[in-house]
C-alpha positions as CSV (number, residue, x, y, z in Angstrom):
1,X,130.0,117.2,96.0
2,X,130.3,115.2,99.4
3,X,128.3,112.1,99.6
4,X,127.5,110.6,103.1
5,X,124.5,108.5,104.8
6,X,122.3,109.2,107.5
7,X,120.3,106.6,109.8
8,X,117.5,107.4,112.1
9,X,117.0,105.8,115.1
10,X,115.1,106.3,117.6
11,X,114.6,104.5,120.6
12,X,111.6,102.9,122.6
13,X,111.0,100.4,125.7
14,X,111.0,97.8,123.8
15,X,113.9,98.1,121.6
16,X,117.1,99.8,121.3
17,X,117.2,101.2,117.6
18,X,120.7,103.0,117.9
19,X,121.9,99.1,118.4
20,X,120.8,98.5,115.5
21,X,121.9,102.1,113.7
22,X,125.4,101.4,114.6
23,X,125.4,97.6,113.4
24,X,123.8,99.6,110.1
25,X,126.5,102.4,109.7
26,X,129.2,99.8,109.9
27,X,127.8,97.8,107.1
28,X,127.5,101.2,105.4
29,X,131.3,101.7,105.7
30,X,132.5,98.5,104.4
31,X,130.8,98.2,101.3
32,X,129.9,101.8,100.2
33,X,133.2,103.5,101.8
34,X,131.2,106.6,102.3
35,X,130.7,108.7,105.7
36,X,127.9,108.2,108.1
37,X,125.9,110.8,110.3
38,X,123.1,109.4,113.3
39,X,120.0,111.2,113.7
40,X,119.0,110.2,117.2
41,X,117.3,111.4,120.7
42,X,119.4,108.9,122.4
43,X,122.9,110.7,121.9
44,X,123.8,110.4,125.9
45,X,123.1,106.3,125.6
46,X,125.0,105.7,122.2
47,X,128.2,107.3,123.8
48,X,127.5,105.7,126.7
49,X,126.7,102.2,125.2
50,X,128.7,102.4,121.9
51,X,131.6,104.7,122.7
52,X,133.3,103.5,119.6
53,X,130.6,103.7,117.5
54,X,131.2,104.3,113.5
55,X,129.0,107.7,113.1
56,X,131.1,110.8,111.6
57,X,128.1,112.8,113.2
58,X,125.7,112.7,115.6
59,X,122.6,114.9,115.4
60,X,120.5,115.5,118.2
61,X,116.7,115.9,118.1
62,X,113.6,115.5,119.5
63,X,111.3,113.3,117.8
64,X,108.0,114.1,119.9
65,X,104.9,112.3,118.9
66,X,104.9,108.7,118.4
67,X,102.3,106.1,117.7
68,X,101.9,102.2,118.4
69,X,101.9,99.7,115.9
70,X,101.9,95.6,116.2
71,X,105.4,94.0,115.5
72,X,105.5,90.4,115.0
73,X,108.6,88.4,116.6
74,X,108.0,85.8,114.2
75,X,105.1,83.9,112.8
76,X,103.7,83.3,116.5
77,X,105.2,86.3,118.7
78,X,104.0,89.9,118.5
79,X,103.1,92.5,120.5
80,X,102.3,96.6,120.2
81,X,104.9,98.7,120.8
82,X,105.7,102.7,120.4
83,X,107.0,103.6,116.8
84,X,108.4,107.1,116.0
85,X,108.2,107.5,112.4
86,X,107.2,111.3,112.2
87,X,111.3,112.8,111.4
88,X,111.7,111.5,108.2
89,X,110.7,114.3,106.0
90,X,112.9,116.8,108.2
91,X,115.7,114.9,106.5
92,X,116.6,117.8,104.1
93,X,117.4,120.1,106.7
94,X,119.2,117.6,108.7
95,X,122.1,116.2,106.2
96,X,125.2,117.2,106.7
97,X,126.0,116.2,102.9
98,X,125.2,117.0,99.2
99,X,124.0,113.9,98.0
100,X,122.6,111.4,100.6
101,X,121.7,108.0,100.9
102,X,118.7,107.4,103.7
103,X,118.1,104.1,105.3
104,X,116.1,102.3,108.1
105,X,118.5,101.0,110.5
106,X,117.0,97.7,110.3
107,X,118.2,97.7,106.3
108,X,121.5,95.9,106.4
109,X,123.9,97.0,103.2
110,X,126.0,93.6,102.0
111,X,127.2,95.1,98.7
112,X,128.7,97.8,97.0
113,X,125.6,97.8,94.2
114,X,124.6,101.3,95.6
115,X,127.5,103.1,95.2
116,X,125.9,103.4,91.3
117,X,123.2,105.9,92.9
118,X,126.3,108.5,93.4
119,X,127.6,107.8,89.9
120,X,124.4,109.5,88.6
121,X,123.1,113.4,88.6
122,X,119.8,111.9,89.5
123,X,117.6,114.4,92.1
124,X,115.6,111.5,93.6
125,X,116.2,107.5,93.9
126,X,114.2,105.4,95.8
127,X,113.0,101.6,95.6
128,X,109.4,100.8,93.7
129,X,110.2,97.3,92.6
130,X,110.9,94.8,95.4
131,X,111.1,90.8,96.4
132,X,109.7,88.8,99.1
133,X,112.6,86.1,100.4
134,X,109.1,84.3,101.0
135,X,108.4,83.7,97.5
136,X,104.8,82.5,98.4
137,X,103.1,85.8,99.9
138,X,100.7,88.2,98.2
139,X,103.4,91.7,97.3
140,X,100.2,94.0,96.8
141,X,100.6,96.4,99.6
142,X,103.8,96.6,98.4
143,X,102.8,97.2,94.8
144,X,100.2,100.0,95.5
145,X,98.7,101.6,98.8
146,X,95.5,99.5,98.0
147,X,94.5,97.9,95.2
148,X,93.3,100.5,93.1
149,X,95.6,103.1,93.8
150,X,99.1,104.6,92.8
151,X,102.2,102.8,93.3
152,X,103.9,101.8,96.5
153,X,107.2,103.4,97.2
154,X,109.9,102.1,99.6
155,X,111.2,104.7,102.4
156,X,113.5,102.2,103.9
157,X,116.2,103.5,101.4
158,X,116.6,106.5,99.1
159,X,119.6,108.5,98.2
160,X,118.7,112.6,96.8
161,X,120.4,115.3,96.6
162,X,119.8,119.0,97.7
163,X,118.3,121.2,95.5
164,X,114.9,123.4,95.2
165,X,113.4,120.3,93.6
166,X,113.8,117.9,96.3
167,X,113.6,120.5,98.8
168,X,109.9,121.2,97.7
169,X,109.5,117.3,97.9
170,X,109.8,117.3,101.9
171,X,108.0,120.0,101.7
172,X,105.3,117.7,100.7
173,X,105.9,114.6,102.9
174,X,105.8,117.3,105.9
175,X,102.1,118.5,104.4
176,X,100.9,115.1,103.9
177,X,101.8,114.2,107.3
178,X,100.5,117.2,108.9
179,X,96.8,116.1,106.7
180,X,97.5,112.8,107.1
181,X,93.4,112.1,107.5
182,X,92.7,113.9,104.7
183,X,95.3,112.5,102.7
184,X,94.5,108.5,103.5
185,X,90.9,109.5,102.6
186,X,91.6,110.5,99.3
187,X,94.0,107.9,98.9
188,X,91.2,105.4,100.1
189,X,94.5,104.1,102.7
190,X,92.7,101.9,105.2
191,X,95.0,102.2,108.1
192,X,94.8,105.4,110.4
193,X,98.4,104.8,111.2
194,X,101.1,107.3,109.2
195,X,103.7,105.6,107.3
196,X,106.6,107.4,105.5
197,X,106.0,104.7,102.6
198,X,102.6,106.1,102.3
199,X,103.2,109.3,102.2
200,X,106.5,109.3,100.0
201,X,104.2,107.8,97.5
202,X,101.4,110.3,97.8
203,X,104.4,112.6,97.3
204,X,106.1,111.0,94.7
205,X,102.2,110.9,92.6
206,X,102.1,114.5,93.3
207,X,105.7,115.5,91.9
208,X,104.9,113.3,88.6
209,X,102.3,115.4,88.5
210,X,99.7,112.7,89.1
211,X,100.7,110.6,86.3
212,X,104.1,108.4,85.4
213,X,106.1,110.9,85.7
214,X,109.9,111.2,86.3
215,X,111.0,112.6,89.3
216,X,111.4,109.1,91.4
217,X,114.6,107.2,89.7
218,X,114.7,103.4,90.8
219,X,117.7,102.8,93.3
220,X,120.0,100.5,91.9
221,X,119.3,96.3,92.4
222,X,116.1,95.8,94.2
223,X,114.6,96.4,97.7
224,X,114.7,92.6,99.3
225,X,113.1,92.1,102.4
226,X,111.8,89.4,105.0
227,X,109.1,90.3,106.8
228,X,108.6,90.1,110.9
229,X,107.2,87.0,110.9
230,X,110.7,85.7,109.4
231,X,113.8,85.2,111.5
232,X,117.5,86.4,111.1
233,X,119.5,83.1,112.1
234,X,122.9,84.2,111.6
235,X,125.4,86.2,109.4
236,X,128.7,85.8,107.7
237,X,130.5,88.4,105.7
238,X,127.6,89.4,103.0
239,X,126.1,85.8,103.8
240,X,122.8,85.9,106.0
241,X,121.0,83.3,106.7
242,X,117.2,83.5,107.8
243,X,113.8,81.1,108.2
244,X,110.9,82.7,106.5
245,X,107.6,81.2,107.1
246,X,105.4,78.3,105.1
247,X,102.7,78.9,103.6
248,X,99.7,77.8,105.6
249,X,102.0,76.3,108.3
250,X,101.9,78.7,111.2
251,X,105.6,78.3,113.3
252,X,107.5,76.4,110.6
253,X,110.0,77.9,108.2
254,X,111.6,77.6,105.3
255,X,116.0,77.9,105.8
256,X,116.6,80.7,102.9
257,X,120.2,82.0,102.4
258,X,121.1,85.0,100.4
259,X,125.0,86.2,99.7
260,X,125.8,89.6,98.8
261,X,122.2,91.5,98.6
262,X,121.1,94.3,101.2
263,X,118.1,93.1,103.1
264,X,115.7,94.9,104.1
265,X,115.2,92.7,107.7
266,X,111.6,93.9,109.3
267,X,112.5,91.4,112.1
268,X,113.8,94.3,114.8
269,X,113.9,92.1,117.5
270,X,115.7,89.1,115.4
271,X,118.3,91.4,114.3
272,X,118.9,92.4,117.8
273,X,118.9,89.5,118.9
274,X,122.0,88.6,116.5
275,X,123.7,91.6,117.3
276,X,123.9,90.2,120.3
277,X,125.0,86.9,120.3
278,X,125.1,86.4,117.2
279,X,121.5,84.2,116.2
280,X,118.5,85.7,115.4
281,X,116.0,83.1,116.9
């Protein structure tokens, strides 16, 4: 069985998401040793840009609609920007490998602690239980869609492998999105805006058939994330060090470091930033 991991990126005015792909994939290399394939619409700018870029394949799509969505540059910076989030169901057609492991390119890998999720026959693994690096902020949109609904599932980062049973899963995420109103309304989702968290959970509800069922396996360690109000200061090795901001103090931060745990870092444009000159702020 080959294992392998695949990125998305996909870039907009405002940011170059292959930047941050290729930053991603090499992290991906070093600590989980496994090859890595780019799904992209920028192919012609990340040979052009990154001609020694880590990717073992490129694949080459269009990604067609996108929407806008506010992104905050920390606690006092933000601004709307385009986000193309509609490709991520098509994943099942697009791996080149058996058993994959999916991430955002914004989640940067600083451990070996999911090379367990290839050590398992498991169809489906993907995060539910995640932590804040700002200890002091309410989790409960990510604990369920709203308050009184099912559980919140991560998309950032799952690893499945192909069969009928997680074939028929994208399956669903594609439906979902295509009835995305009608699903948010039964869901009682607030936002009109599609997210792939959303509907991999609607998804995931469905395949348990609607109760706690088994099909989604928990990822080894845990989803740990700042948020884009935080900033990525600076990296070394698996150390990363970020400000994440006080509670009731809008513009100050908290220094928080973190050694050997993937972070999930929402911050696009502070990672970006580091990539290229190394500090986030």
């Amino acid at each position: 069985m080959i294992n392998g991991a695949v990125i998305f990126a996909q870039n907009n005015s405002s940011l170059d998401y292959v930047k941050l792909a290729v930053f991603a994939a090499k992290q991906i290399k070093q600590y989980l040793d496994i090859p890595v394939s780019l799904v992209t619409d920028s192919k012609g700018w990340l040979n052009k840009a990154y001609p020694d870029h880590p990717f073992d394949q490129i694949i080459d799509i269009d990604f067609g609609v996108s929407q806008y969505k506010k992104f905050y540059d920390g606690a006092l910076s933000s601004k709307n920007v385009e986000w193309k989030n509609f490709t991520r169901d098509k994943i099942y057609a697009l791996t080149p490998y058996d058993r994959t492991l999916v991430i955002d390119s914004d989640y940067i890998i600083n451990s070996s602690v999911l090379k367990a999720a290839f050590d398992n026959n498991n169809d489906f693994q993907i995060y539910q239980h995640s932590m804040d690096l700002a200890e002091w902020r309410d989790m409960k949109e990510f604990t369920r869609i709203n308050q009184y609904s099912i559980p919140f599932y991560w998309a950032t980062a799952f690893v499945f492998q192909k069969n009928y049973i997680t074939e028929t899963f994208f399956d669903l995420v594609a439906y979902i999105k295509t009835e995305w109103t009608y699903f948010r309304t039964l869901y009682e989702i607030e936002s009109s805006t599609f997210r792939n968290d959303f509907a991999f959970s609607i998804a995931i509800h469905i395949m348990n058939g609607k109760t706690n069922g088994a099909f989604a396996v928990e990822l080894p360690g845990c989803m740990t994330f700042i948020k884009d109000k935080d900033l990525l200061v600076s990296m070394d090795g698996n150390k990363m060090k970020f400000l994440v901001e006080k509670k009731d103090y809008a513009g100050q931060y908290t220094l928080v470091k973190t050694t050997g745990i993937d972070v999930h870092v929402m911050n696009k444009t502070s990672l970006s930033r580091y990539i290229d000159g190394g500090t986030g702020v």
